[in-house]
N, C-alpha and C positions, 0 to 999 in steps of 0.2 A: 504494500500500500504506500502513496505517494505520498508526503507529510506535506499538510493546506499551510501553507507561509501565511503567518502574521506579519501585518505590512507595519511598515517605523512610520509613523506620525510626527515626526518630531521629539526632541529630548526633551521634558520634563523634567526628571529626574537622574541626577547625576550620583550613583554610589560609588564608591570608595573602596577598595580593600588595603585600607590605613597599612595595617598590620601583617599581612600576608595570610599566610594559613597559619602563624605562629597562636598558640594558646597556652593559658595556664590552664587548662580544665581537658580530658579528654575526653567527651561525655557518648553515652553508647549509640546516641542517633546522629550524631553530625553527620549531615548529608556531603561536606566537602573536607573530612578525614581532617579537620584541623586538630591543634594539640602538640604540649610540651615539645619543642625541638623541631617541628617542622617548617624548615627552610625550602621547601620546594618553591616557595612562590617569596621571595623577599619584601621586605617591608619598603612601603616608599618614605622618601624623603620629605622633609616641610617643604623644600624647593619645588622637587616633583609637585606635591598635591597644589600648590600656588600657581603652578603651569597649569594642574587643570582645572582649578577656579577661574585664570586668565579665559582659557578655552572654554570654560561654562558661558561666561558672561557671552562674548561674543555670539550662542549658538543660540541661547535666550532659556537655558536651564533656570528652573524657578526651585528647586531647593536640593541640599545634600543630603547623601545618606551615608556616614562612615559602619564598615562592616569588617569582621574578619574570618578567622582569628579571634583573637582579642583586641577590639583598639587602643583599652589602657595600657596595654604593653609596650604601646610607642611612646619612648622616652619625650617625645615632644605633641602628643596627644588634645591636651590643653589650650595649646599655644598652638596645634592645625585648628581646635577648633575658633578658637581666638578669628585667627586670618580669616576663616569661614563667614563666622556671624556679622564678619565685615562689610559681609556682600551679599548673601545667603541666608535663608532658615536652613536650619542642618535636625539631623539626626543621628543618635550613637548608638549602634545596636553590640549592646555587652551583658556577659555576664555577672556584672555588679559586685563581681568577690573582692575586686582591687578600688573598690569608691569609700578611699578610707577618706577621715574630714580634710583633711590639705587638699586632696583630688577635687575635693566637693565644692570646699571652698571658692578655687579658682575659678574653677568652671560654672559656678553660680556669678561669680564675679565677671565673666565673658559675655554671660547671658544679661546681666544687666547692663554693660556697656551696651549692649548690639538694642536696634531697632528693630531684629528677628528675633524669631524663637528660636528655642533649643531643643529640641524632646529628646529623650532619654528612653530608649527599651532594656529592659533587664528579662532574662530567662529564668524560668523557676518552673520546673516541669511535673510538680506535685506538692497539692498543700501538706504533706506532714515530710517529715525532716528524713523517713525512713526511704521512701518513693520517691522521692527526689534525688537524693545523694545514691539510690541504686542505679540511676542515669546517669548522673553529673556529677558524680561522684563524694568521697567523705568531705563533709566541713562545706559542702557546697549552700545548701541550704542555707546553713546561717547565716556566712557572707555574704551573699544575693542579699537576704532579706535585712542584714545590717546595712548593705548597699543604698536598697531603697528606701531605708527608715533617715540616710543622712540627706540624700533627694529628698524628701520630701519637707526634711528639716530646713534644707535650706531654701525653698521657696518652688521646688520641680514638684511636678506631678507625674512620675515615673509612671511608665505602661509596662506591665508585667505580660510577659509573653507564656504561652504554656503551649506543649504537644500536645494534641488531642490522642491520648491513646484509650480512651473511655467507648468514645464515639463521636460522629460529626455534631452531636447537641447533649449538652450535659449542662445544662440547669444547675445540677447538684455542685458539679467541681468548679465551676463558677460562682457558687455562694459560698462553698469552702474558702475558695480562694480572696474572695473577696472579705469574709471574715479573719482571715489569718492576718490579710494585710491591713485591715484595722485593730487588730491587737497590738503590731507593732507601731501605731501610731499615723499611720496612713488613712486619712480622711477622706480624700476621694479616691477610693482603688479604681485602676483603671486596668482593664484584663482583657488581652486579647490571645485569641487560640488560634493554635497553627497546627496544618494537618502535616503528620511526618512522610516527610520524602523518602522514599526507600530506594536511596542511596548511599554512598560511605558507606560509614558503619553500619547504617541503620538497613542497608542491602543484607548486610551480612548477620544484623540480627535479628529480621524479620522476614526474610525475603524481597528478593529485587521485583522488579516489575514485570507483568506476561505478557507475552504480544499484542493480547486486545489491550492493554492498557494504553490509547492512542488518542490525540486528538482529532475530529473527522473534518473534513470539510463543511458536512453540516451542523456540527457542532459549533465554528462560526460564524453560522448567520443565526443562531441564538442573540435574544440581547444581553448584554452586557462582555462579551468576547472582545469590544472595542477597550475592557480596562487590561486585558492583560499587559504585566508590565513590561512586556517584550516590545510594548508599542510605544512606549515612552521612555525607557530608560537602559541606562549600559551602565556595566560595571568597570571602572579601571582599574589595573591591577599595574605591578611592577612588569609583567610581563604582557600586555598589552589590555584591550578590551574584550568583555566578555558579553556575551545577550543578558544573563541576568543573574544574580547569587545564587542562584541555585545552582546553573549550571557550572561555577566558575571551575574551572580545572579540569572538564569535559572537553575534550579535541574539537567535537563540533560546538560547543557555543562560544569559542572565542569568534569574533566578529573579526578583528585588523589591530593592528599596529597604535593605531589613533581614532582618536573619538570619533573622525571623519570618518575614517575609514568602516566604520560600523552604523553608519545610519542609511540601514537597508532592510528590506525584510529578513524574519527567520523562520526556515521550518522548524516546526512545530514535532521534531521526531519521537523524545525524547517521556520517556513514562512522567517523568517529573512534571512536564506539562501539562498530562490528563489531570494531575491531580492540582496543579494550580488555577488550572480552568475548573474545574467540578467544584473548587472553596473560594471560588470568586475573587483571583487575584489576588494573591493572600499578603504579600507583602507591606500595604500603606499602612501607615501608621493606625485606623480607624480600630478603635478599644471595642470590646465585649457591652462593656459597663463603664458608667461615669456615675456613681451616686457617693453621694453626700452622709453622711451618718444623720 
């Protein structure tokens, strides 16, 4: 079967692989094998990422998304995000174990410079301390949720990210969730669920994907197939650009050399696809829950 290309609309959305595939966490579903010591994909530069904020502006990107890896790991983390907010609304998608209060500090301090926002996602992939940390390993739990308790202390409204390993609607583990993170002091939990990619590791601990796993040609002229983010946005990495973080480190979704060089369509081949089409784009920012105690 021939895979129905998603045609490029335009960049929107410009992410970032700050940190490379580098991780302090190795956790059992990463769809892109990151984790302690992996240098297959190098970190970039604050020079690099300011070349392609230059190149944002010019193409008419309307906000960032730093991803990795880990982005706290990049000694100058802070201070990309800083140049960012400059020009930019940004987003930092982390596992929250390293947002000790210095980290927090500054970068609450960037965000009230800037005349953009900052959002913040943190991962926490089970409300109790024992189902979490069997993912993401020991001690993971508490620092996330120390993570978020010093966000929120200092004026963020972290978005707490979760795998959906329940099912595609759980009511329950979203009031779980949502009460944990007001016990530590988080007032408006903001919880959004992501469906696991069964790739990385998480191919190898649940099974990869089967052939009908596909996206069809008539799958889209559905509506809403114009959000996938393959139509709006690319990923830059050290090693060039990619179609989108899911795919990054897959042969076929790197795009070219330069952000130019990747504003085209892409087929559609890839099982990852079916399943970010069937959760409606899963990537934006857009939370579970926004409530107030």
């Amino acid at each position: 079967m021939t895979a129905p290309d998603c045609p490029f609309r335009g960049l929107d959305s410009l992410w970032i692989q700050v940190a490379g595939l580098s991780c302090n966490l190795r956790c059992a579903h990463c769809f892109n094998a990151s984790g302690p010591g992996n240098r297959e994909m190098p970190a970039l530069s604050r020079i690099d990422v300011r070349s392609l904020l230059d190149e944002a502006e010019t193409v008419g990107v309307r906000d960032i998304v730093f991803t990795g890896g880990e982005p706290f790991l990049h000694p100058e983390m802070v201070e990309i995000a800083g140049d960012t907010l400059s020009r930019f609304p940004a987003t930092i998608l982390t596992n929250g174990t390293l947002l000790i209060g210095r980290i927090v500090e500054r970068l609450a301090a960037a965000a009230r410079d800037s005349i953009y926002s900052l959002e913040v996602r943190i991962s926490l992939d089970a409300p109790t301390e024992e189902d979490n940390d069997r993912i993401r390993g020991k001690g993971s739990f508490e620092r996330a949720l120390a993570g978020a308790a010093c966000l929120a202390e200092a004026g963020f409204l972290p978005i707490v990210t979760a795998v959906q390993f329940r099912g595609e609607s759980d009511p329950v583990a979203l009031e779980e969730v949502e009460i944990l993170l007001r016990s530590r002091g988080i007032r408006k939990p903001r919880v959004k669920f992501l469906p696991a990619f069964r790739m990385g590791r998480e191919a190898e601990r649940s099974g990869g994907y089967g052939e009908d796993d596909r996206v069809t040609t008539e799958m889209l002229e559905l509506p809403g197939a114009e959000q996938l983010l393959c139509s709006t946005a690319r990923v830059a990495t050290s090693r060039g650009v990619w179609v989108c973080p899911i795919l990054v480190n897959e042969r076929g979704g790197w795009m070219g050399g330069t952000l130019s060089e990747s504003f085209r369509p892409f087929p559609l081949a890839y099982g990852a696809c079916s399943t970010c089409f069937r959760h409606g784009a899963v990537c934006a920012n857009a939370a579970t829950a926004v409530r107030e105690e």
